[in-house]
C-alpha positions in Angstrom: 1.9 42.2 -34.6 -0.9 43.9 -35.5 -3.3 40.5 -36.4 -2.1 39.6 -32.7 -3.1 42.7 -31.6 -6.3 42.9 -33.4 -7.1 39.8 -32.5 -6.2 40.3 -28.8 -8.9 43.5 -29.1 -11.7 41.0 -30.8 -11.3 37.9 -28.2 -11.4 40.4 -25.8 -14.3 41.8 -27.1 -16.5 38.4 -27.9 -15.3 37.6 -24.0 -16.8 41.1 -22.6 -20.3 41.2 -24.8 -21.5 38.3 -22.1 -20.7 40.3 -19.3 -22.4 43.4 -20.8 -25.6 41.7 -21.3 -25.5 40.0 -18.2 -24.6 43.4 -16.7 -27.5 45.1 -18.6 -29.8 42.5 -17.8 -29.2 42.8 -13.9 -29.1 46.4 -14.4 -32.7 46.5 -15.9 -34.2 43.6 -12.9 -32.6 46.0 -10.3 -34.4 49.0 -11.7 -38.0 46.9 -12.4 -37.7 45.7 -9.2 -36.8 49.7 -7.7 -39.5 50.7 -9.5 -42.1 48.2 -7.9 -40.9 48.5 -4.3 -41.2 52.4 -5.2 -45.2 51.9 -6.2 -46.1 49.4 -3.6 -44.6 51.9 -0.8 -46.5 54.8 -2.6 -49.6 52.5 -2.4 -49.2 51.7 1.4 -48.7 55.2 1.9 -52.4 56.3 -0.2 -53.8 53.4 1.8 -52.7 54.5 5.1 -53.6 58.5 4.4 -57.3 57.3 3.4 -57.4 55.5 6.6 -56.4 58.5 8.4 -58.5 60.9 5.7 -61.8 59.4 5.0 -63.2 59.2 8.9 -62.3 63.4 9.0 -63.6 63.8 5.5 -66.8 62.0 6.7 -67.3 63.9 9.6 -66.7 67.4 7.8 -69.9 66.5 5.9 -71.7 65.0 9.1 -70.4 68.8 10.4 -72.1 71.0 7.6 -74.8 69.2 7.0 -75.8 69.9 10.3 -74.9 73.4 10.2 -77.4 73.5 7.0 -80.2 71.6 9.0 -79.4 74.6 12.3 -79.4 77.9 10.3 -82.5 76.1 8.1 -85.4 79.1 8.4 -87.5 76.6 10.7 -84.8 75.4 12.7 -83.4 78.6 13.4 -86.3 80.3 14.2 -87.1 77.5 16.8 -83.9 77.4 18.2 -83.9 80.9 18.7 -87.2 83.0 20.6 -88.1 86.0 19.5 -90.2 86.4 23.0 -89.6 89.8 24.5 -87.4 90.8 21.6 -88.0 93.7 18.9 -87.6 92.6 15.4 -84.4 94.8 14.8 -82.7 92.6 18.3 -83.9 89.4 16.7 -82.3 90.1 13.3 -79.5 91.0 15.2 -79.8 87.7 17.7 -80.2 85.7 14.3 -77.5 86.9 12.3 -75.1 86.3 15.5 -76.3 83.2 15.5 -75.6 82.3 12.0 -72.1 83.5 12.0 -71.2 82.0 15.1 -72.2 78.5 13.3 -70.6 79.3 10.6 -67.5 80.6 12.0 -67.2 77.0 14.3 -67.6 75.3 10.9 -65.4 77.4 8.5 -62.3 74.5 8.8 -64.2 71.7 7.2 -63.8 73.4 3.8 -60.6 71.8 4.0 -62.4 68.3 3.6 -64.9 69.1 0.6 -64.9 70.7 -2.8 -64.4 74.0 -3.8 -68.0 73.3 -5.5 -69.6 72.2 -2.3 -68.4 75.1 0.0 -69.7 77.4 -2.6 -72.7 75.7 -2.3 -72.6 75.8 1.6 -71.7 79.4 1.2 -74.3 80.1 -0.6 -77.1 78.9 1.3 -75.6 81.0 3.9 -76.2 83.7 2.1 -79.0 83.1 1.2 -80.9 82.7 4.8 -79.0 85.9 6.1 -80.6 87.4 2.9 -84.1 86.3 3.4 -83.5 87.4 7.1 -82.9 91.0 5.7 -85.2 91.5 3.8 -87.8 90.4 5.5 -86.5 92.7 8.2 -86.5 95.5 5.8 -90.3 95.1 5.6 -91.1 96.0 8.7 -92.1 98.9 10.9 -89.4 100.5 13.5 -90.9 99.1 16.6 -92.4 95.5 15.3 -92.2 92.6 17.6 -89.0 90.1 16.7 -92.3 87.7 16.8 -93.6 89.1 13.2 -90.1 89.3 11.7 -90.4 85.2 12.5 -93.9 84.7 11.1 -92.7 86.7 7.9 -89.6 84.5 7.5 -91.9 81.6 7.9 -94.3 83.0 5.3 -91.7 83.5 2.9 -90.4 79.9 2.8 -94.0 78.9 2.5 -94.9 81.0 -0.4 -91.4 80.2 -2.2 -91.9 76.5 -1.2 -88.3 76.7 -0.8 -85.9 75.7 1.8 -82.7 77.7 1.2 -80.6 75.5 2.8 -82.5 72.5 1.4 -80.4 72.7 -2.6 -76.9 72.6 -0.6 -77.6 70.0 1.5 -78.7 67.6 -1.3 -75.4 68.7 -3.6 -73.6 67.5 -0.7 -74.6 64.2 -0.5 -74.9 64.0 -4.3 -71.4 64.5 -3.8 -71.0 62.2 -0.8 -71.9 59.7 -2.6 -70.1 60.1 -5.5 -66.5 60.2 -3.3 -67.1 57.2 -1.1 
C-alpha cells in the first residue's frame, strides 16, 4: 500500500508541475502586463498635467519678467512723476508702487524655482535699496525731481541695472526647462 500510495503522491505530482508553470507563467504575463497598463496611465497622466502646466508656467515667467522690466530704475521712474511731489512723497509713491507690483505677482513663485524667486526677490531688494539710500542723501525739503535724477545717476555710475542680473537668470533658466 504504501508504493500505491507513493506512487499515487508522485503521478499526482508530475500531473500538477504543468499546471504550476502554466499558473506561474500566466501569473507573471498578468503582472507584466499590470505593470505596463500602470506606466502608460502614469505617462498619459504627466502628459496631460504638462499640457495643463507648461502654458501657466510660461506665463508666470512672461508675469515676472515684466514686473522686473516695471520696477527697472528707468521704467519706474517714468511710470511714476515726481512733478509737484517732495522727495520723501516720492520715495514713499515709489516704494507703494513697488510693493503693489510685487504683491499682484507674489503667486507665480509657485511656477519657478526656489533659485529664481530668490533671484526675483532679490532685485526687489535691491531697487527698494537704491531707492533708500539715495533718499537718505538728500536734504528735508528736496524736490521728488532730484531723488529721480540721483536714482538715475546711480545706475549710470554703477552701469548696472538691478533688475537686469534676475531677469537674464530667468531666461537662462527658461530655457533650460522648455
Amino acid at each position: 500500500m504504501t508504493t500505491d500510495t507513493s506512487s499515487i503522491v508522485l503521478l499526482v505530482l508530475l500531473s500538477s508541475i504543468p499546471a504550476l508553470v502554466v499558473g506561474g507563467a500566466l501569473y507573471l504575463l498578468t503582472q507584466r502586463y499590470l505593470e505596463r497598463d500602470y506606466r502608460r496611465k502614469l505617462l498619459d497622466v504627466r502628459l496631460k498635467n504638462t499640457e495643463t502646466i507648461l502654458p501657466i508656467r510660461l506665463q508666470a515667467y512672461e508675469r515676472i519678467i515684466l514686473f522686473l522690466e516695471r520696477i527697472t530704475p528707468s521704467n519706474l521712474l517714468i511710470r511714476v512723476s515726481p512733478a509737484g511731489l517732495t522727495a520723501a512723497d516720492y520715495q514713499a509713491q515709489l516704494l507703494q508702487e513697488i510693493r503693489a507690483e510685487y504683491t499682484h505677482n507674489l503667486s507665480q513663485q509657485l511656477y519657478m524655482s526656489e533659485v529664481a524667486w530668490q533671484q526675483v526677490k532679490r532685485a526687489k531688494e535691491d531697487v527698494v535699496s537704491m531707492i533708500n539710500q539715495n533718499y537718505q542723501n538728500l536734504q528735508d525739503k528736496t524736490r521728488g525731481t532730484e531723488l529721480a535724477k540721483r536714482v538715475l545717476e546711480t545706475v549710470l555710475h554703477n552701469e548696472v541695472d538691478p533688475t537686469a542680473q534676475a531677469i537674464q537668470a530667468l531666461k537662462r533658466e527658461l530655457h533650460e526647462v522648455f
